[in-house]
C-alpha positions in Angstrom: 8.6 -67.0 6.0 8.6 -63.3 6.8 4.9 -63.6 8.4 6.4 -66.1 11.2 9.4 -64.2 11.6 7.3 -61.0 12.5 5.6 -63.7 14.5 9.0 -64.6 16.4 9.9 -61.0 16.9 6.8 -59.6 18.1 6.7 -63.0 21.1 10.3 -62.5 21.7 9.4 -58.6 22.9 6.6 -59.9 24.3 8.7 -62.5 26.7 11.0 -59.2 27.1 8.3 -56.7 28.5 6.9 -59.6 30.6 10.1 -60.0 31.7 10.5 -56.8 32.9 7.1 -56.4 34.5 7.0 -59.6 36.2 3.6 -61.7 35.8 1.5 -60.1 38.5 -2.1 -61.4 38.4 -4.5 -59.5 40.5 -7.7 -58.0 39.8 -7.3 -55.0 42.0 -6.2 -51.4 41.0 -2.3 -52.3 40.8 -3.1 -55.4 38.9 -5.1 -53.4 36.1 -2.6 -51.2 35.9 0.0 -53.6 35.4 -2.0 -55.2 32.6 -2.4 -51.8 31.2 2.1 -50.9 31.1 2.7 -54.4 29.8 0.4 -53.4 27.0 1.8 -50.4 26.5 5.8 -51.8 26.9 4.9 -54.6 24.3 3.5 -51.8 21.6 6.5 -50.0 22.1 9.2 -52.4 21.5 7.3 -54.2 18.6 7.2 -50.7 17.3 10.9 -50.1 18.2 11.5 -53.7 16.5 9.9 -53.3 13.4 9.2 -49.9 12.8 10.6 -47.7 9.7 11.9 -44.7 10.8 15.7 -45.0 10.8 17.6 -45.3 13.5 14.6 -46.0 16.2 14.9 -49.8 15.3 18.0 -50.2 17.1 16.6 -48.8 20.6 14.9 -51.8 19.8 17.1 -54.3 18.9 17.3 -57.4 21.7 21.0 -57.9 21.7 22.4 -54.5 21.4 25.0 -53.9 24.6 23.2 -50.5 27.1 26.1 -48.8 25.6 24.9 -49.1 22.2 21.2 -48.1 22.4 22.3 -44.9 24.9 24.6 -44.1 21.6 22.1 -44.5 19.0 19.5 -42.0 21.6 22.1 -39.7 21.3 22.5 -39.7 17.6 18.6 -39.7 17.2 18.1 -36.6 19.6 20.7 -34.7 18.3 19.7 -35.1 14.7 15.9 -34.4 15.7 17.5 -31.3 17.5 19.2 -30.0 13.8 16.2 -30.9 11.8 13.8 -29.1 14.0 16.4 -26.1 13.2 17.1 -26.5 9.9 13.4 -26.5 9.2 12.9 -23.1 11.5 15.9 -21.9 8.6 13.6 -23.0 5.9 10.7 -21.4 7.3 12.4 -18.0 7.9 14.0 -18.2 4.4 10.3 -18.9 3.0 8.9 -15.7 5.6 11.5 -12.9 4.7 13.8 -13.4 1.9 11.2 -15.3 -0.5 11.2 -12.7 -3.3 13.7 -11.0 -5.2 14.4 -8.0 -7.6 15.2 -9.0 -10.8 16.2 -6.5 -14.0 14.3 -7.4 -17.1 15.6 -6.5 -20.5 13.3 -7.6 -23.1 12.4 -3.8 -23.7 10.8 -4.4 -27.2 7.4 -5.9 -25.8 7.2 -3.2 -23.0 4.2 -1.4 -22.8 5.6 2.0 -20.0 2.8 3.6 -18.8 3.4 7.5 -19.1 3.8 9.7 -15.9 0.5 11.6 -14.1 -0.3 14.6 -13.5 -2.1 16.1 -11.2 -3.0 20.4 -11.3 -4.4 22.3 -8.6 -6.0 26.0 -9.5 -5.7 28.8 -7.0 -9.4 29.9 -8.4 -11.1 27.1 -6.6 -14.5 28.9 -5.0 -17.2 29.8 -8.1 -18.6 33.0 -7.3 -22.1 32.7 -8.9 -22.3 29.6 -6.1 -21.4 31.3 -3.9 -23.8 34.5 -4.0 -27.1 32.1 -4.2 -25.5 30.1 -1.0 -25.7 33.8 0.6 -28.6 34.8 -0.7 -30.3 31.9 0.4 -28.8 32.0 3.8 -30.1 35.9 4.2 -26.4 37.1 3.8 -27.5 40.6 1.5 -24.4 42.6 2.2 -21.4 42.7 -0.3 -18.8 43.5 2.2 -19.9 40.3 4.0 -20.1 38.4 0.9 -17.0 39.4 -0.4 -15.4 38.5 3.1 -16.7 35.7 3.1 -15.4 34.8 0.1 -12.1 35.7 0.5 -12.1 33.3 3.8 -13.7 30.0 2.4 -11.2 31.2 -1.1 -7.7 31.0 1.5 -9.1 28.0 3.3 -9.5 25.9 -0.3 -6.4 26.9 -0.9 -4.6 26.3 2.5 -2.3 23.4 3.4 1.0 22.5 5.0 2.9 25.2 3.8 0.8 28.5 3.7 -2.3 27.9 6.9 -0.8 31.1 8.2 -2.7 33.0 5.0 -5.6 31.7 5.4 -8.0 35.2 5.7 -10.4 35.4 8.7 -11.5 38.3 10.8 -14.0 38.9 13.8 -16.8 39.2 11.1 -16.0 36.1 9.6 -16.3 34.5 12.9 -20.2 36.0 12.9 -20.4 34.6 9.2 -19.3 31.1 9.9 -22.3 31.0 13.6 -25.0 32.6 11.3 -24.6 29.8 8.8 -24.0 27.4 11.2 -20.6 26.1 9.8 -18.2 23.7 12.2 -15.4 23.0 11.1 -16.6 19.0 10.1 -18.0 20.8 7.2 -15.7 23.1 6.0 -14.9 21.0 2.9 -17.9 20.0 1.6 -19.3 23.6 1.6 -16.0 24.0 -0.2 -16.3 21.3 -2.7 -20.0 22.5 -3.1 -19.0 25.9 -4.0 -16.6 24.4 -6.2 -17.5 23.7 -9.8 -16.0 20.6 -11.2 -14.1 21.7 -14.5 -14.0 18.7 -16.0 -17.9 18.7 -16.2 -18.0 22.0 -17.6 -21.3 22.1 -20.5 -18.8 23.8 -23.0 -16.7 21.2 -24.0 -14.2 23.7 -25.1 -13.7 25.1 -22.0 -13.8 22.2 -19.9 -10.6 20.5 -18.1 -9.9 17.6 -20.5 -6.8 15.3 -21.5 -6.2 14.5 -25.0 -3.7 12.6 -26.6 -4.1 12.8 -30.9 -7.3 12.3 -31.0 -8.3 10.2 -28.1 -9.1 11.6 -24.6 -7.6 10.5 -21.1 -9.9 9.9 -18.2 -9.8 12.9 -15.8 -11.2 13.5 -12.1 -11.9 16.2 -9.8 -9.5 14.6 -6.5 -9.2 15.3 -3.1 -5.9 15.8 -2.4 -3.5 17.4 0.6 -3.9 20.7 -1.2 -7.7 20.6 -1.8 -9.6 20.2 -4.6 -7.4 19.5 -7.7 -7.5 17.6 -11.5 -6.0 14.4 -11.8 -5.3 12.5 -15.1 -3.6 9.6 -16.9 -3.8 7.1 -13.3 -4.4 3.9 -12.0 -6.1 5.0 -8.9 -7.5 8.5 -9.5 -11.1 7.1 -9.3 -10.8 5.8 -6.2 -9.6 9.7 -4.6 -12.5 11.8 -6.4 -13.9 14.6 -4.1 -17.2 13.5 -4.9 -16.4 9.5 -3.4 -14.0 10.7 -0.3 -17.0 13.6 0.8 -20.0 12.7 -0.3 -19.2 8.9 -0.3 -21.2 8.6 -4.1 -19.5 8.1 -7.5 -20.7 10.7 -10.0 -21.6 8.9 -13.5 -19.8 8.5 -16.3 -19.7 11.8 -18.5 -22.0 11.7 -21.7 -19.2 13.7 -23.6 -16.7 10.6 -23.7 -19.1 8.0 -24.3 -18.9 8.8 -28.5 -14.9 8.9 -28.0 -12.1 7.0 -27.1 -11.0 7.4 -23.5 -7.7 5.8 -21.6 -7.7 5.7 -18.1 -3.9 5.4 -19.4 -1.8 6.1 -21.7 1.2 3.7 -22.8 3.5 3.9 -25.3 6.7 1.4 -26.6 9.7 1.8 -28.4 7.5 1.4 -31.6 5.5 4.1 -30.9 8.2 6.7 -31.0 7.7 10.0 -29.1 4.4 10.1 -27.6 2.6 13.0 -25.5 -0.9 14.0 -23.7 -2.2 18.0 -23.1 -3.6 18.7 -19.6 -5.7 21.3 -20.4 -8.7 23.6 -19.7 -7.6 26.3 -16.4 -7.0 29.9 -15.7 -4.3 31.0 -14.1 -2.6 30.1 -11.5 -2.0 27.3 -10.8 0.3 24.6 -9.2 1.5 21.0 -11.8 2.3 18.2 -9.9 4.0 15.6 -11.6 4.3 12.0 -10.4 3.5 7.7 -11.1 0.6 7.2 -12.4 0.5 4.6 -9.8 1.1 7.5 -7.1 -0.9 11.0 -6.1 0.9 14.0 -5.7 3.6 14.8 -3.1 2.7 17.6 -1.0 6.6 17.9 0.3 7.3 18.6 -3.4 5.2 21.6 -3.5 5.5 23.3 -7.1 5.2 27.2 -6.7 2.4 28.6 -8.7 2.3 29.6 -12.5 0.5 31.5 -14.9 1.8 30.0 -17.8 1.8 26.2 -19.4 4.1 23.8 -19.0 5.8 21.2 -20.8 7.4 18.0 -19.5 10.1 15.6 -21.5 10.1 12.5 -18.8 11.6 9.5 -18.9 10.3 6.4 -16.5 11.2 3.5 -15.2 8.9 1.0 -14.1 9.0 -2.4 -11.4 6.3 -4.4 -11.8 5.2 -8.3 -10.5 4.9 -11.7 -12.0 1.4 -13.9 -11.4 2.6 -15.8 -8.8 4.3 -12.9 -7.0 1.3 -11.8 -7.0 -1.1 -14.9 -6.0 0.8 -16.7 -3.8 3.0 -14.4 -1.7 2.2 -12.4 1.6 2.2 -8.8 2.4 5.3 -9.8 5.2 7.2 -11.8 2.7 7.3 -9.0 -0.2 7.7 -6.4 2.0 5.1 -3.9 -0.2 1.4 -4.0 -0.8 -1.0 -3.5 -4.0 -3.0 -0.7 -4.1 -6.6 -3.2 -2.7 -4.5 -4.1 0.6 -5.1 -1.0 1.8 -4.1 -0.8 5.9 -5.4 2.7 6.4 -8.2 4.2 8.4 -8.9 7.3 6.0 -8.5 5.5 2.6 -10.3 2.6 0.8 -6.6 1.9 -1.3 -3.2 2.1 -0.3 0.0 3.6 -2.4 2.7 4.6 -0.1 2.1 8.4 -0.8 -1.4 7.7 0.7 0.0 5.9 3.6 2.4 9.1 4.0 -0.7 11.4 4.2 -2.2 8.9 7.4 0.9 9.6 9.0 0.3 13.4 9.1 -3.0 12.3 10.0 -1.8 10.7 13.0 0.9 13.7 13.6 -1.5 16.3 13.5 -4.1 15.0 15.8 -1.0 14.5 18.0 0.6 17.7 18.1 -2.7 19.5 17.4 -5.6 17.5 18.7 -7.6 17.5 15.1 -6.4 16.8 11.9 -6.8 19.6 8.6 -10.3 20.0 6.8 -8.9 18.2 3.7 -8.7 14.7 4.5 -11.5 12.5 4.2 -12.6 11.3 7.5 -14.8 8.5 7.9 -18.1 8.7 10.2 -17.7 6.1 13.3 -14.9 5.1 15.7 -12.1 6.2 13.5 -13.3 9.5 12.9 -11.7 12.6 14.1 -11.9 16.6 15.0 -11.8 18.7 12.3 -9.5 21.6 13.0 -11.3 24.8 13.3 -9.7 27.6 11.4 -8.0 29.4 14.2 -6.4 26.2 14.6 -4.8 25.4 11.7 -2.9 29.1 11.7 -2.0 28.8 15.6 -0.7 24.7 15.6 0.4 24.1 11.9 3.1 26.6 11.3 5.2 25.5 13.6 5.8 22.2 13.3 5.3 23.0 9.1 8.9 20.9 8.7 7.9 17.9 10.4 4.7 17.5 8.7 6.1 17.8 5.3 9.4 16.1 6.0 8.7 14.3 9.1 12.0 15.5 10.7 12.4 18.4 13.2 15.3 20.0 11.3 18.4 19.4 9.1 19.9 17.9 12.2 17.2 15.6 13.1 19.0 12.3 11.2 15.9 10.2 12.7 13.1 11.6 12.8 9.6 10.8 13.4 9.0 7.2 12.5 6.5 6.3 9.9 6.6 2.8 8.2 4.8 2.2 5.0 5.9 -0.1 2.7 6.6 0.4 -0.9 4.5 -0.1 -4.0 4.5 -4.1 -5.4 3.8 -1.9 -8.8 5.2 1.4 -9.8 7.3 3.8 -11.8 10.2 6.7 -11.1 9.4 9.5 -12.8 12.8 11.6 -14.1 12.4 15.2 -15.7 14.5 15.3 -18.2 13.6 18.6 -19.7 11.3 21.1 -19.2 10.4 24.6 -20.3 7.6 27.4 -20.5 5.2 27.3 -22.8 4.5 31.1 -23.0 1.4 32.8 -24.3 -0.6 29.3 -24.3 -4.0 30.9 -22.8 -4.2 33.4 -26.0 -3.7 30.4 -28.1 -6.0 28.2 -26.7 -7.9 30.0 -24.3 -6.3 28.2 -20.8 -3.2 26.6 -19.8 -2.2 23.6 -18.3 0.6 20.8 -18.6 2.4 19.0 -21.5 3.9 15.7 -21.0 6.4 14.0 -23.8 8.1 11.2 -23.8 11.0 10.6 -26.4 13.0 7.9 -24.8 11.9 4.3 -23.0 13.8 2.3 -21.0 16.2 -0.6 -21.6 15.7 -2.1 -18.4 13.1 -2.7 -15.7 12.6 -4.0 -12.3 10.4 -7.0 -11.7 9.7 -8.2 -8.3 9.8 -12.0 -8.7 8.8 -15.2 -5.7 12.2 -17.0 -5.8 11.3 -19.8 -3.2 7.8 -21.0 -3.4 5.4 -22.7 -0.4 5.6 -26.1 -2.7 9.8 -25.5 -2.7 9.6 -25.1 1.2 7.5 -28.6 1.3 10.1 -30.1 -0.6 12.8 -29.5 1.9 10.8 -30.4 4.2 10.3 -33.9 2.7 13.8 -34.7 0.8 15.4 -32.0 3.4 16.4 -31.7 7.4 15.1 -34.9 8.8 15.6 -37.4 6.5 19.0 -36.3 5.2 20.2 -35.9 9.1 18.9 -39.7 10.3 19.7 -41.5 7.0 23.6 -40.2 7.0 23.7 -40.7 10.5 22.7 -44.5 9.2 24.8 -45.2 6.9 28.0 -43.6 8.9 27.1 -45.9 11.8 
């Protein structure tokens, strides 16, 4: 029964579209294409007849009045017009407001990383190295040695805010075109004539990390104030002097492999107070405290010490679920994990770093090279190296907007610099801290002391709220069909 209705309905349009065509019969050009429209008009009102999709059916209904079909084309165009921006909705809803903050409060099964730190010493050129580098190099004379070391000594320790001190004079000048040194290489003849403490044969002596009984993993990095000692952090290994200048990774230290080494230390409310010593320098030198997701701050210059210090901090962490993770973009969480790095100077991104590109960028701006201490990357991106001179003449000036990146205390905009925030990382608070005098006759070197007596009772955890396979779903139970199937059943 329904096969020979079909049958009726699909002559009757038949009969209709020849109707409207007429029954030409000609086998010229007009006649073909006749033939070819009445094929054409009786697919589309079968299709109009008998299709499924609601509402085109009656555009194809034979006894509906001209008024009727022009009202059901409107009804069907204006609810393809809302679907088509409902759906633009859902796909903007899915791009930019797909993720959410959400405060966790399960503290007992936290695991809080502790914070980093991060100490620079002022004694950064070893003199031993430095007499054979002379020696070899035909450079006898003590006065030129000793000036010589008091240069390459100011330029280690130069950055932002001191390249006015660094110590140079017209013999200098003769020093540096006798041994041949642009200013491309200024930091690896510094980080050669740099020992790395943490390497040191007496193991008593040697910058370590210990926590009880067990040992933290420590690196010589490359930082925005030269060659400093990194420890308990997630991305230290990645910012080594030895990886950002030489491009090599130094092997793995025999004296750890008999011990147990943390790259970092956690601790829970079970734990009770926990802390790590950052020892192993002479004074002075400068403590840095940040995340141990982070590197140090450069804005937040610490002035220099002579004595150990002890930290009480207190953290609070914001960390990612699985599928925030896996299935979001860097556009709809608005932040990045430390392997999507964007940068042209760095292999991993953490805001800080991204911070230190944008000096990058201001500095070969305002200056036309950018400081010795940044890695810089043979090829297209690379840049010039400011020569000494350089560095005391441009950088002084403009010493606020490189650390701050605003001209003054009036300057409520600024210089723009965009970097998006860590998808994983921690606020370091101070809650107490104090001298530890006396610390090198104890122990024979000071360093920093971090303790942490209180964990938090809540945390942040960036979360995906409205997944791809949500957005599909609207898509199928949403704009379209809900628009045409009310329109329907209203009319």
């Amino acid at each position: 029964m329904n096969h020979h209705r079909s049958n009726a309905s699909a002559r009757s349009g038949r009969k209709r579209a020849e109707k409207f065509i007429g029954q030409a019969d000609s086998n010229g050009p007009v006649g073909w294409l006749l033939r070819l429209f009445k094929s054409i008009s009786t697919f589309v009102l079968i299709f109009l007849e008998q299709g499924a999709v609601h509402g085109l059916a009656y555009l194809g209904k034979p006894l509906l009045h001209i008024l009727e079909r022009l009202f059901w084309l409107v009804l069907i165009v204006v609810s393809i017009y809302f679907s088509v921006v409902l759906s633009f909705v859902s796909w903007e809803r899915y791009q930019s407001k797909s993720t959410v903050v959400a405060i966790e409060k399960d503290h007992y099964y936290w695991n809080t990383s502790m914070p980093s730190l991060t100490i620079c010493p002022l004694k950064r050129i070893y003199r031993p190295y430095l007499l054979n580098y002379c020696s070899k190099n035909g450079i006898t004379k003590e006065e030129d040695q000793a000036e010589l070391f008091d240069f390459l000594e100011s330029l280690a320790n130069s950055t932002f805010i001191n390249f006015e001190n660094i110590k140079h004079s017209d013999n200098v000048d003769s020093l540096l075109d006798v041994l041949q040194i642009l200013p491309e290489n200024y930091m690896k003849i510094i980080y050669n004539l740099t020992r790395d403490l943490t390497r040191l044969d007496d193991t008593e002596l040697r910058v370590r990390t210990q926590s009880n009984l067990e040992f933290l993993r420590t690196h010589q990095t490359l930082t925005e104030y030269g060659i400093c000692y990194t420890t308990n952090s997630f991305i230290s290994s990645n910012l080594t002097a030895s990886l950002l200048l030489t491009g090599r990774e130094l092997p793995l230290d025999d004296f750890y492999s008999t011990r147990t080494v943390h790259n970092v230390r956690y601790g829970n409310l079970f734990d009770g107070d926990i802390t790590y010593s950052f020892i192993g320098f002479e004074p002075p030198i400068t403590i840095f405290y940040h995340s141990p997701y982070e590197t140090l701050n450069i804005a937040k210059y610490q002035p220099l010490t002579n004595e150990a210090h002890e930290y009480e901090t207190f953290s609070i962490e914001i960390v990612t679920t699985k599928d925030f993770k896996e299935d979001t973009t860097i556009s709809q969480r608005g932040c990045r994990f430390h392997y999507e790095s964007n940068l042209t100077h760095y292999s991993i991104y953490t805001k800080g770093i991204c911070l230190q590109e944008c000096r990058i960028q201001l500095a070969y701006k305002l200056c036309g090279c950018i400081p010795h201490f940044y890695p810089n990357p043979e090829g297209p991106r690379a840049k010039k190296v400011c020569h000494y001179k350089q560095l005391i003449k441009c950088f002084p000036r403009y010493q606020k907007l490189f650390l701050e990146f605003k001209q003054d205390i009036n300057d409520k905009k600024g210089i723009p610099c965009y970097c998006e925030q860590n998808c994983v990382d921690s606020k370091v608070i101070i809650e107490h801290r104090q001298v530890l005098k006396q610390t090198q006759k104890l122990i024979g070197s000071i360093g920093g002391l971090i303790v942490v007596k209180r964990y938090p009772l809540v945390r942040f955890s960036r979360q995906l709220l409205f997944t791809f396979t949500d957005l599909l779903g609207e898509y199928q139970t949403g704009p379209i069909l809900r628009v045409v199937t009310r329109t329907y059943l209203l009319c």
